[in-house]
C-alpha positions in Angstrom: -20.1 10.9 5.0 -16.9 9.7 5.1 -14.6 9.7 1.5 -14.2 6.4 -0.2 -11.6 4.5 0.7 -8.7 2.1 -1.7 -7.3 -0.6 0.2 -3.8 -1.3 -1.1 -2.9 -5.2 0.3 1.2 -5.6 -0.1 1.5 -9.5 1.4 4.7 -8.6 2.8 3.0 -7.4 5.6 2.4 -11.4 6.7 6.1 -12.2 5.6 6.3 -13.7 9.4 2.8 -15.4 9.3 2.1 -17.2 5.8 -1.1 -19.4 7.4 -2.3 -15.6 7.8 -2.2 -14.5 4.5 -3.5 -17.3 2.7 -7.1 -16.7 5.3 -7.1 -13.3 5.0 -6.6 -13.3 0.9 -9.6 -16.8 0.6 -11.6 -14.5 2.9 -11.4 -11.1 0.9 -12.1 -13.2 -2.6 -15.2 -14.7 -1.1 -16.9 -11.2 0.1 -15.3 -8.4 -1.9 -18.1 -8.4 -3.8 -18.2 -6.3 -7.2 -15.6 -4.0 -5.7 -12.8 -3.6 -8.8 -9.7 -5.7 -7.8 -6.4 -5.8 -9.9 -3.4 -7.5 -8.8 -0.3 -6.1 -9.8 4.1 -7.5 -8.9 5.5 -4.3 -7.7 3.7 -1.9 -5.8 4.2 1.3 -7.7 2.2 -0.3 -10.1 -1.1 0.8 -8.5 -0.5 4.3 -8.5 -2.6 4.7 -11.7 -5.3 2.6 -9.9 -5.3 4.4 -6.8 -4.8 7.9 -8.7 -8.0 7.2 -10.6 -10.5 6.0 -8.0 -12.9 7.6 -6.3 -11.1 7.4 -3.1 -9.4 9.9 -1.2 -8.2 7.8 1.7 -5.6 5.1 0.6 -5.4 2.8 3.4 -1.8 0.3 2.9 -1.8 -3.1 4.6 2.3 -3.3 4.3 5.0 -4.3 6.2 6.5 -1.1 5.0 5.2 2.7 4.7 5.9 3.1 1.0 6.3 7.2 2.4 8.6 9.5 1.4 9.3 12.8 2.2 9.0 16.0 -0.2 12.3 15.7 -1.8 11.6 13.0 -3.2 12.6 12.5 -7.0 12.7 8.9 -7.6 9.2 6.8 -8.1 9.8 2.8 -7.2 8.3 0.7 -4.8 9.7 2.3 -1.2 8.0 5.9 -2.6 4.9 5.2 -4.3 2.6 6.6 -1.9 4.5 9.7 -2.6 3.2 10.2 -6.0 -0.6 9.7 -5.0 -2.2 12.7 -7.1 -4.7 13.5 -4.8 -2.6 13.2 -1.3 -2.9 17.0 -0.5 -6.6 16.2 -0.1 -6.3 13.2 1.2 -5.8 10.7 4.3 -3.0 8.4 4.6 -4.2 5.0 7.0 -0.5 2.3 6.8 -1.4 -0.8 8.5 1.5 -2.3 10.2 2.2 -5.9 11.5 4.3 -4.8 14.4 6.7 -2.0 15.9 10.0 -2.2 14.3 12.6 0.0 14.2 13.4 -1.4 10.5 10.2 -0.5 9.3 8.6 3.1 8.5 10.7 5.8 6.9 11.4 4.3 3.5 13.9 7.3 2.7 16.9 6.8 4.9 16.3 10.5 6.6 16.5 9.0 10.1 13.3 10.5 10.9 9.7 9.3 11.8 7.9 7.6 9.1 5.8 10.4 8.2 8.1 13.2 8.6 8.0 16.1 6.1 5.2 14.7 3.8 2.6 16.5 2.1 -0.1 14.4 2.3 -3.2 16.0 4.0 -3.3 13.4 7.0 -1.8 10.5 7.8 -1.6 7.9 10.3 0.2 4.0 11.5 -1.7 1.1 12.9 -0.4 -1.5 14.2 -2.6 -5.0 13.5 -1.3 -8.3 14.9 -1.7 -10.4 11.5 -3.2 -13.6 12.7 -6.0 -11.6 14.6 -6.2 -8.9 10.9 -9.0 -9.3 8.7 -9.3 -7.0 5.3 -13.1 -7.7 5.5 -13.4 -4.8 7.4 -12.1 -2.3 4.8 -14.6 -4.0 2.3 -17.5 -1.1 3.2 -17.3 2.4 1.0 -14.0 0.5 -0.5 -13.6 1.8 -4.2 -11.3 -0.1 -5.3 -8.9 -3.0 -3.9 -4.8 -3.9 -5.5 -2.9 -6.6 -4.3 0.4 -6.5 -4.8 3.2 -9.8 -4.2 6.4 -7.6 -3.6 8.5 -10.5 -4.7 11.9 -9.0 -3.5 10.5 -9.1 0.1 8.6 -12.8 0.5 9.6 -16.5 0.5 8.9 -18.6 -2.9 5.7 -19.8 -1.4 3.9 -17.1 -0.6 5.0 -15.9 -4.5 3.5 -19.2 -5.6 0.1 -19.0 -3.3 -0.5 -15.3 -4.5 -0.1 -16.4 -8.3 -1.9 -19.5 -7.9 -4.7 -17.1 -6.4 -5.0 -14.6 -9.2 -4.9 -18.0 -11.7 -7.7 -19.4 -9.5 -9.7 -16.2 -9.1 -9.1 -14.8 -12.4 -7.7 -11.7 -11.4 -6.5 -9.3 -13.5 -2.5 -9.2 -13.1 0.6 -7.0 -14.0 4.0 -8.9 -14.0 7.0 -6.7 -13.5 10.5 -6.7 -12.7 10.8 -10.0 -9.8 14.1 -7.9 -8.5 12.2 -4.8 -7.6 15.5 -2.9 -7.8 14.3 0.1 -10.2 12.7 3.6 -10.6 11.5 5.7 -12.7 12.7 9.6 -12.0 10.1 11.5 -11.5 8.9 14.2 -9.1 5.7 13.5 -7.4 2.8 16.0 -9.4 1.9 19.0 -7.3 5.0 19.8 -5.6 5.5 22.9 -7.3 2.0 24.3 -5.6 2.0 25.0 -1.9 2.2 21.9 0.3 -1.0 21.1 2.6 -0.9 21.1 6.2 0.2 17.9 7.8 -1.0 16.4 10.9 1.6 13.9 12.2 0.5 10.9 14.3 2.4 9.3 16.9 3.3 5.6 17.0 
């Protein structure tokens, strides 16, 4: 059986497509179900959600990877996925809107965006946003965060996803609307030997 999954929804990954968004977001509210939900500002604000699931396959609908490498020592919204407690067990899914060289490494190394990690598995998937639906993530989901990313998204797609969490009753974390922090901090389990990694190809 495959392992439970959490589906991590950044809406910066329809930055280009707002019409998208707002479907795709109505569309997961009306079928999630009693899958737990939380809604947080800034993304690194999941990791306690995501650490603490059943799931051992994080699957990241983002316009960015959120992926670091293994020298990482800095915890903030560009590393998160990084810091996943259970990655060296685990599978890494990032759901892309399209190919673009701006996108994918999220630590300035100049390398592919899943060089040097030491997550278990990981893969990119490229998804054309006005044809993407999260409904199909919905089965063996444990848990679902949505996260606004305010530093990377025009005001109204801030005001649609706050107007959502109002209107579904959400549970929400604000944060910092600048998203220019960290916290330093190096990723648990990097002292032990890292698991193998199995590098996909764009």
């Amino acid at each position: 059986m495959n392992p439970k999954h959490f589906l991590s929804v950044d809406i910066d990954y329809w930055v280009k497509d707002t019409d998208s968004m707002m479907t795709s977001l109505l569309s997961l509210m009306n079928s999630k179900g009693d899958i737990p939900l939380i809604a947080v500002m800034n993304h690194q604000q999941l990791l306690p959600y995501v650490d603490e699931s059943e799931a051992r396959h994080l699957v990241n609908i983002d316009y960015h990877s959120d992926l670091n490498n293994i020298t990482v020592k800095e915890l903030h919204c560009g590393s998160w996925v990084s810091y996943v407690k259970w990655r060296a067990e685990g599978k890494y899914t990032w759901i892309r809107p399209e190919k673009d060289p701006s996108m994918g490494r999220c630590d300035s190394a100049g390398s592919r965006w899943n060089s040097f990690t030491d997550w278990r598995y990981t893969r990119s998937i490229i998804e054309i946003p006005y044809k993407f639906r999260l409904n199909k993530f919905l089965p063996n989901c444990a848990g679902i965060g949505l996260c606004m990313s305010p530093a990377f998204i025009s005001q109204p797609m801030r005001e649609f996803f706050l107007e959502l969490v109002r209107l579904c009753e959400i549970p929400y974390e604000p944060g910092d609307p600048s998203e220019l922090f960290s916290e330093p901090k190096i990723p648990p389990g990097l002292e032990e030997a890292h698991a193998h990694v199995c590098h996909i190809p764009y």
